[in-house]
N, C-alpha and C positions, 0 to 999 in steps of 0.2 A: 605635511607632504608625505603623501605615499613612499617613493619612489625619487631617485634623483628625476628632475626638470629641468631643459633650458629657460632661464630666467635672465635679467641685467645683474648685473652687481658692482659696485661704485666701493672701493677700496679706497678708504681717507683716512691721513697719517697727519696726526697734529704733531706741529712742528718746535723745534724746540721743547718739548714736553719733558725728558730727563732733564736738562740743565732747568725749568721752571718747577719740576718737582723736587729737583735738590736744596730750591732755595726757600720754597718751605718746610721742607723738611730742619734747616738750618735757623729759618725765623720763630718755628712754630708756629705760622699761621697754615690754613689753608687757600689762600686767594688760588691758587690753579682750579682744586677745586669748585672752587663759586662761580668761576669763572668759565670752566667747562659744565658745568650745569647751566648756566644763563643760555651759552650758545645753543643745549643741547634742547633749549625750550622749543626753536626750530620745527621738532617732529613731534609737539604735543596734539597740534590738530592736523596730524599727517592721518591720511588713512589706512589702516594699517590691513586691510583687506586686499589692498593695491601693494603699498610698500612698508615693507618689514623691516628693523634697526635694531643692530646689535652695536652697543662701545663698551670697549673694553680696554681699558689704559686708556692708551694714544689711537689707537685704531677704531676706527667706526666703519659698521660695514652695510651701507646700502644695500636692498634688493627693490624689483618691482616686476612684477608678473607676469606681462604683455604687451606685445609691440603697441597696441591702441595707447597705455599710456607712458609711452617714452619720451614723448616731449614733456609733459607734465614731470616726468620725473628728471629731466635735466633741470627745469624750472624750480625743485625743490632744492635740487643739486646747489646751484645758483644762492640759493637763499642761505643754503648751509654753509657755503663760502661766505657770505655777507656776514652772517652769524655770529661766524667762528673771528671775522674781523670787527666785528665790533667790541668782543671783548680784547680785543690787539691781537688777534691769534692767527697765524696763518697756516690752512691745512693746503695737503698736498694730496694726491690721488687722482685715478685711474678709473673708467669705464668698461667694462668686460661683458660680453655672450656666451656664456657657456652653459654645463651642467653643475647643477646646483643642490643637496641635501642639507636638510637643514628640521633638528627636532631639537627638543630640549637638553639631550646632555650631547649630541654632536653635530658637526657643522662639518660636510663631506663636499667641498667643491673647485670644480677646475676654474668657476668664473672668477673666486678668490684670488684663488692661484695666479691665474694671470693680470688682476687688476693686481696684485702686488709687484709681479713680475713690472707693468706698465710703470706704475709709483714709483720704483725704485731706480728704472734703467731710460726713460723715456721725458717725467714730468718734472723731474730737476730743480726745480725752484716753484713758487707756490704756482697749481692750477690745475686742472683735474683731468687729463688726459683721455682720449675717447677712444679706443681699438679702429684702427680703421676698417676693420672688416664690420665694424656695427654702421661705420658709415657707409660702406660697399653697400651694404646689406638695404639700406633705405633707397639708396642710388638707384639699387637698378629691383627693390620689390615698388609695382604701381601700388599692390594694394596697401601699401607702410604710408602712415601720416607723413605730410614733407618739412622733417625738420630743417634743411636748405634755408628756408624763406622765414624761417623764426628768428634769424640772428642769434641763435646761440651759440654758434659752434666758430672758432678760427683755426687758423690752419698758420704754422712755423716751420719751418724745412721739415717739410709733410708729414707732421705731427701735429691733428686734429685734438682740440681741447674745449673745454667750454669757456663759453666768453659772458665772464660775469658783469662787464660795465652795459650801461643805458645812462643817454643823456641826464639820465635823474641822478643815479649814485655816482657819476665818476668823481663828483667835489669829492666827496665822502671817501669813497676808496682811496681815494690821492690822500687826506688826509689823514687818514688811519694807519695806510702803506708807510708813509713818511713818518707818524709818531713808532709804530713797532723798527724803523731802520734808527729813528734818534733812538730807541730803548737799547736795542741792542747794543748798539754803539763799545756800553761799557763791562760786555759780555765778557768773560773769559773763553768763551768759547767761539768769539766773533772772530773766524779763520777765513781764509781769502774761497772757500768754498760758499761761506755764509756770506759775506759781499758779493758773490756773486751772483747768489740768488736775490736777493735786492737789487743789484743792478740789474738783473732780466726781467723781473718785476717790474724795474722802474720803464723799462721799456716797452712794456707790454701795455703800460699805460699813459707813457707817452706817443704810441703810434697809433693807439685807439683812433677811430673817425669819434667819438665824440670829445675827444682831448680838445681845449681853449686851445685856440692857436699863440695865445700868451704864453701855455704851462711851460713851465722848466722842469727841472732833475733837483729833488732834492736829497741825493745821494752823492756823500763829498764828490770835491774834481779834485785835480791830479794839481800839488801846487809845486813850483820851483823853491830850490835849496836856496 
């Protein structure tokens, strides 16, 4: 890039990452490691003419070029959540429109800035948060693809996210959701901030329309003394 550009950029913060790097550091294995490269296979046959990927630690920093492919790029979005859960891992992050720089020794941008800003103050528990002015923005441009009618996007006390279940994966996520809540469990750092990102999880996936009207919660209940 010449010149800063308006571009998207998707701000994603893997969770639990210091307390899973301390504890190899402590066993001497690497498994975060391995297990952040599996997920990060994700963007091996991404196109990188379209969308650009920088990770570094815990941070991964999504771009993509033009409104023509922003649904495709929620669609990736989408995947990389799946990814990052299949090795049990749950990221969190934010959607952003802004101006964007970006060359080999600097990375100059407000889109960052504010998908952090979004990550940190808005997306709370795992899911990846969308500016609602990007969804203004499609609302009311005719000539913007209609992502409306993709079902990707939900909306929480009017806070717009991407909606990664479909009738196909919600076993799956349920089941996965559920093994990283039993892992954690015996966490030193499992603090009533981290139950309760699990429990907002757990609700995001039991209010789903494609939820079993069987499913339960399998995030302890509340027992008498």
């Amino acid at each position: 890039m010449m010149g800063p550009v308006h571009l998207y950029v998707a701000f994603l913060d893997v969770l639990a990452y210091r307390e899973r790097l301390e504890q190899d550091r402590q066993s001497g294995n690497l498994d975060l490691r391995n297990e952040l490269s599996s997920a990060l296979r994700v963007f091996d046959n991404v196109n990188d003419a379209v969308f650009q990927v920088q990770a570094i630690s815990d941070t991964i920093i999504v771009t993509c070029l033009n409104h023509d492919h922003f649904p495709e790029f929620l669609w990736l979005l989408r995947g990389v959540f799946l990814s990052f859960l299949g090795q049990c891992l749950f990221i969190r992050g934010a959607v952003a429109y802004s101006r964007h720089f970006q060359s080999n020794r600097l990375t100059y941008s407000h889109g960052v800035a504010r998908g952090y800003e979004l990550e940190s103050q808005q997306a709370v528990y795992p899911r990846i948060v969308i500016d609602d002015n990007v969804v203004k923005m499609y609302e009311v441009g005719e000539e913007l693809p209609n992502i409306r009618s993709a079902g990707l996007l939900c909306k929480e006390k009017g806070v717009f996210f991407l909606d990664i279940l479909t009738a196909d994966n919600w076993g799956y996520v349920y089941s996965q959701a559920a093994t990283i809540y039993r892992k954690s469990l015996s966490s030193s750092r499992f603090s009533e901030g981290a139950f309760n990102k699990h429990l907002r999880f757990e609700r995001y996936l039991l209010s789903s329309r494609h939820a079993p009207k069987d499913a339960r919660p399998y995030v302890g209940k509340i027992e008498a003394y």
